[in-house]
C-alpha positions in Angstrom: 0.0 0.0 0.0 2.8 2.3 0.8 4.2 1.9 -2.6 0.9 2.6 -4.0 0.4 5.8 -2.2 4.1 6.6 -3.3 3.2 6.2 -7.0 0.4 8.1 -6.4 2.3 11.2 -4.9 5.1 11.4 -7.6 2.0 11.6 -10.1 0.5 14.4 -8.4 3.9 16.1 -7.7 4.8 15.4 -11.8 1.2 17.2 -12.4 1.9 19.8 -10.3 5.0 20.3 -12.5 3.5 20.4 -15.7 0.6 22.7 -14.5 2.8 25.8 -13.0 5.0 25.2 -16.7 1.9 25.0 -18.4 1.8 24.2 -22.3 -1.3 24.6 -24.1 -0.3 21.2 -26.1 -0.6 19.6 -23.0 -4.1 20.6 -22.4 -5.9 17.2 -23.1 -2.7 15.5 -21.1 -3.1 17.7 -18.5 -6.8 16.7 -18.3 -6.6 13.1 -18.8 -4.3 12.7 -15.4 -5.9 14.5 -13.8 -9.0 12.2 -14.4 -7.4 9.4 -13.9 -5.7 10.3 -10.7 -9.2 11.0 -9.8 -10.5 7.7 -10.6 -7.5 6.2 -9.1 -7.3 7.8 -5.7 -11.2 7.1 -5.3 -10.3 3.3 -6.0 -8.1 3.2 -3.7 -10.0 4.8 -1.1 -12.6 2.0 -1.9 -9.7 -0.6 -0.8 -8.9 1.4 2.1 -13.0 1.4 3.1 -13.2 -2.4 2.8 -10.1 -3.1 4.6 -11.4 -0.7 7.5 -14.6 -3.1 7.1 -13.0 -6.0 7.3 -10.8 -4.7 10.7 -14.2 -3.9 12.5 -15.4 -7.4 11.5 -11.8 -8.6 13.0 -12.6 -6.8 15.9 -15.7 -8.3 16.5 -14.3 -11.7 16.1 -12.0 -11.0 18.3 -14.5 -9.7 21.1 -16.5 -12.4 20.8 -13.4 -14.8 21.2 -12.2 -13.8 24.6 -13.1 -14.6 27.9 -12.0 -11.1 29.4 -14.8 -9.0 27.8 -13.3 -5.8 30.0 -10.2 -5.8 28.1 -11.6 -6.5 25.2 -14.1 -4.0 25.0 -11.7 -1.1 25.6 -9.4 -2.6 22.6 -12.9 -3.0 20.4 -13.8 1.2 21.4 -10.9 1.9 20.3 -10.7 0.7 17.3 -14.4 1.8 16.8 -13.4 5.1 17.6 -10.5 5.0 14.6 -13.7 4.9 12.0 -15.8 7.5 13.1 -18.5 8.5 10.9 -16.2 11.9 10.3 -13.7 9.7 8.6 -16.9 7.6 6.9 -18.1 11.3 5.5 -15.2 12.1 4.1 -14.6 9.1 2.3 -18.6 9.3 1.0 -17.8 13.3 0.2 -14.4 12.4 -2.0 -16.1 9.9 -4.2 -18.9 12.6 -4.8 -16.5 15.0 -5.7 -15.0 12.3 -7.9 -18.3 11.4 -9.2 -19.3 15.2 -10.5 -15.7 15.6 -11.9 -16.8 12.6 -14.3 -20.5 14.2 -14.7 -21.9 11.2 -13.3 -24.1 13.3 -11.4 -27.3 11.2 -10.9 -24.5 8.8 -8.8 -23.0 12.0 -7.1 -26.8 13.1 -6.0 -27.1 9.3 -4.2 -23.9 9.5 -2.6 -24.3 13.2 -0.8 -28.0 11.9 0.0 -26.0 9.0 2.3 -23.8 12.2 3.6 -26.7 13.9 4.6 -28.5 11.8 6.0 -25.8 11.0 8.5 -25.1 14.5 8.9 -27.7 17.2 7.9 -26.1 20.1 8.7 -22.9 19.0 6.5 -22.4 21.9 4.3 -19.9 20.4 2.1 -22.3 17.6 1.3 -25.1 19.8 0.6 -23.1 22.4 -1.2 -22.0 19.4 -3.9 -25.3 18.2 -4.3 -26.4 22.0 -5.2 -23.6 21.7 -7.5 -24.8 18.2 -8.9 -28.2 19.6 -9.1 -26.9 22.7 -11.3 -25.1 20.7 -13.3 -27.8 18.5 -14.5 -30.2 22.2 -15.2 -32.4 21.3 -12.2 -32.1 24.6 -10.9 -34.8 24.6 -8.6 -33.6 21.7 -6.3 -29.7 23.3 -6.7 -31.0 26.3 -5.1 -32.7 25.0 -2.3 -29.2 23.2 -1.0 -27.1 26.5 -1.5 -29.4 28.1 0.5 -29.3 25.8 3.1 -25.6 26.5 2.9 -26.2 30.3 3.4 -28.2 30.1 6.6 -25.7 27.9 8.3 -22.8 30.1 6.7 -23.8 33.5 4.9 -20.5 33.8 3.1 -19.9 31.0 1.8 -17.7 31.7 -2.1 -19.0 28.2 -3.0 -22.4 28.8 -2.6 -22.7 32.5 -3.3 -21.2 31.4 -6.4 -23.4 29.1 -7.4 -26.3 30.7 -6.4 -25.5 33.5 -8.5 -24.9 31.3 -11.3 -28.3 29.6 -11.0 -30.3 33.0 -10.5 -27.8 34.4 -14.0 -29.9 31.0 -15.6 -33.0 32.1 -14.4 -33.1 35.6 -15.0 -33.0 36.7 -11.8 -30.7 39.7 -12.2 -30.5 41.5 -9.2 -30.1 38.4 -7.0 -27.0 37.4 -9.4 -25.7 40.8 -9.1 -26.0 40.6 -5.1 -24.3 37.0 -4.8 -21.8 37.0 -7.7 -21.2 40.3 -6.1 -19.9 39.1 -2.8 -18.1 36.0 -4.1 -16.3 38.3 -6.4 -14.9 40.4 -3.7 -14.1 37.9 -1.2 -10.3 36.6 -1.0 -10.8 33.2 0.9 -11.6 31.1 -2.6 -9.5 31.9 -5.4 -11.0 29.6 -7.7 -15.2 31.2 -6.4 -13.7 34.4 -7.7 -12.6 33.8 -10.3 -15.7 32.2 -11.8 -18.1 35.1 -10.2 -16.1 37.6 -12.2 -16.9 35.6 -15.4 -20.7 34.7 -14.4 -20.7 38.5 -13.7 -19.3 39.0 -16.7 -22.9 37.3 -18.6 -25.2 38.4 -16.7 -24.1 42.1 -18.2 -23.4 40.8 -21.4 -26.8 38.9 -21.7 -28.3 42.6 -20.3 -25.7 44.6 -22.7 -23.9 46.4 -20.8 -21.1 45.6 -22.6 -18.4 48.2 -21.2 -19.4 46.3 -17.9 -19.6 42.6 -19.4 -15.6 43.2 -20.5 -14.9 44.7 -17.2 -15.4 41.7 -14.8 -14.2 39.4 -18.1 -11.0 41.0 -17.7 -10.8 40.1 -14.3 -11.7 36.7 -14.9 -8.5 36.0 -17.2 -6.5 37.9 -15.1 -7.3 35.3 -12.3 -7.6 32.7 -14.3 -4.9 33.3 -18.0 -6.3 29.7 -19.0 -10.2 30.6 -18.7 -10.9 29.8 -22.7 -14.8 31.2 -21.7 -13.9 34.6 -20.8 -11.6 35.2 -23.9 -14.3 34.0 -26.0 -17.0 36.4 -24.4 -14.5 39.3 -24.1 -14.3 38.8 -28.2 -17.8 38.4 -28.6 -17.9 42.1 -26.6 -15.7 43.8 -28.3 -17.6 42.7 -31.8 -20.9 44.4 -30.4 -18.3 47.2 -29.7 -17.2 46.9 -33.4 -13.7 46.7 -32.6 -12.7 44.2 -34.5 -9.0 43.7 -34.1 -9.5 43.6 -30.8 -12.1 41.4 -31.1 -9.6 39.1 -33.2 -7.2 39.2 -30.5 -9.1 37.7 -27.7 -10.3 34.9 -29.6 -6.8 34.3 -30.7 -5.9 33.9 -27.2 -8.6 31.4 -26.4 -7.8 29.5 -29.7 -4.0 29.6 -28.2 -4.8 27.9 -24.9 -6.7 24.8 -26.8 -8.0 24.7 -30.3 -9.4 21.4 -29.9 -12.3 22.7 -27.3 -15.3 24.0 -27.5 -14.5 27.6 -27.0 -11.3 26.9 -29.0 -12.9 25.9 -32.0 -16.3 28.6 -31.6 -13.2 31.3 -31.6 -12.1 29.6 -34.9 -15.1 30.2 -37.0 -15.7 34.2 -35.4 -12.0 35.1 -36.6 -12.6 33.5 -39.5 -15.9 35.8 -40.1 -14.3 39.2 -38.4 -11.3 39.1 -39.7 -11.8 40.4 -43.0 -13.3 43.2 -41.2 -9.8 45.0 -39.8 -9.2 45.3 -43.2 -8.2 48.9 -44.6 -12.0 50.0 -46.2 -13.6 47.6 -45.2 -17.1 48.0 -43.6 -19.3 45.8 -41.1 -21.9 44.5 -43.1 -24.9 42.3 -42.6 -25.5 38.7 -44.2 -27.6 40.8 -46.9 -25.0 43.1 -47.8 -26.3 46.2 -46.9 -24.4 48.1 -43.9 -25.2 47.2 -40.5 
């Protein structure tokens, strides 16, 4: 087992490498360990979760063997005490995680319902299966977790993140505005900023605002150089802006970081139609021909 966790160490410490000297031709690499360190670190917590079984059932065995039940009954608390329903939870909240990395989120939903169950007031466990929920468009449920998560802790990034996402979905403006708002500013979780500036970033493009929209776009890539989303969107604003060459230039950037993606490839096809426009002379025209 020790040589297993080794193995697993050196991969993550080789990832690590490769992510701080990132290469946007290792993108799908990148991706694909990281996946599969996922699904391997969840197996092997599955071992670890049988063999813990199999110790209680040892213990049992062995309390059932002896004739001195006081001894044995201190030895058998003790090793009860060594798999606690905390280290049960976080066990059950790890393969979730694992679970909505792989967008099996039907499976993620079942496992947090076991977390919650045991503990109701967990607020990882419910934020996830907000998470799950959002991730499958069922909005509705997803929202009534986060806010669950809000009354137990009011600043929460994760769930003012999320929140804010879901009410962006929905329409709701001013309540995306309010939670993006607060997730944006806060400092404890790089990676809920980050995505509030972004989600920020749509709900005043959708509204178009556009001088805003680039605004917290800009902020997004400046946390986040690899966020292929907010270079796209950032071109798609400065179109609407007419300024084309600068519109060229941000969807160069997210073509640059993977060309292969979705965002990558979107970013293709609108420098493809733009392009002729920064031109000398030339004018934006519509698909008729006659000027915009």
């Amino acid at each position: 087992m020790n040589d297993a966790l080794k193995y697993i160490e050196e991969r993550i410490k080789e990832l690590e490498k490769k992510v701080k000297k990132y290469d946007p031709r290792e993108q799908k690499s990148i991706l694909k360990e990281i996946k599969n360190l996922y699904v391997d670190i969840a197996n092997a917590l599955s071992t670890l979760s049988r063999a813990q079984d199999r110790v209680r059932a040892i213990a049992q065995d062995f309390r059932k063997a002896k004739t001195s039940q006081t001894e044995v009954s201190k030895f058998y608390s003790f090793v009860k005490s060594q798999t606690s329903a905390e280290l049960d939870l976080a066990t059950l909240l790890d393969k979730a995680w694992n679970l909505i990395v792989m967008e099996d989120h039907d499976e993620a939903i079942t496992v947090l319902k076991k977390v919650i169950s045991i503990d109701p007031q967990n607020i990882k466990g419910m934020g996830l299966m907000g998470l799950a929920f959002m991730n499958r468009q069922l909005y509705d449920d997803a929202m009534l977790y986060l806010q669950r998560v809000l009354l137990i802790e009011p600043e929460n990034p994760f769930a003012l993140n999320n929140l804010g996402y879901i009410c962006y979905k929905k329409g709701i403006w001013g309540e995306a505005i309010e939670h993006l708002g607060h997730a944006a500013r806060q400092e404890k979780d790089r990676t809920a900023a980050l995505y509030a500036n972004y989600y920020l970033g749509l709900v005043y493009y959708e509204r178009s605002m556009i001088p805003d929209a680039i605004k917290f776009f800009e902020k997004a890539v400046k946390l986040g150089p690899n966020l292929q989303e907010a270079y796209y969107y950032l071109g798609l604003s400065e179109v609407k802006r007419f300024e084309f060459k600068q519109a060229v230039n941000y969807f160069a950037q997210c073509v640059e970081v993977d060309p292969e993606s979705k965002y990558g490839k979107l970013s293709s096809e609108e420098i493809k139609k733009i392009k002729p426009l920064t031109d000398a002379g030339k004018t934006f025209e519509d698909e008729d021909g006659s000027p915009a």
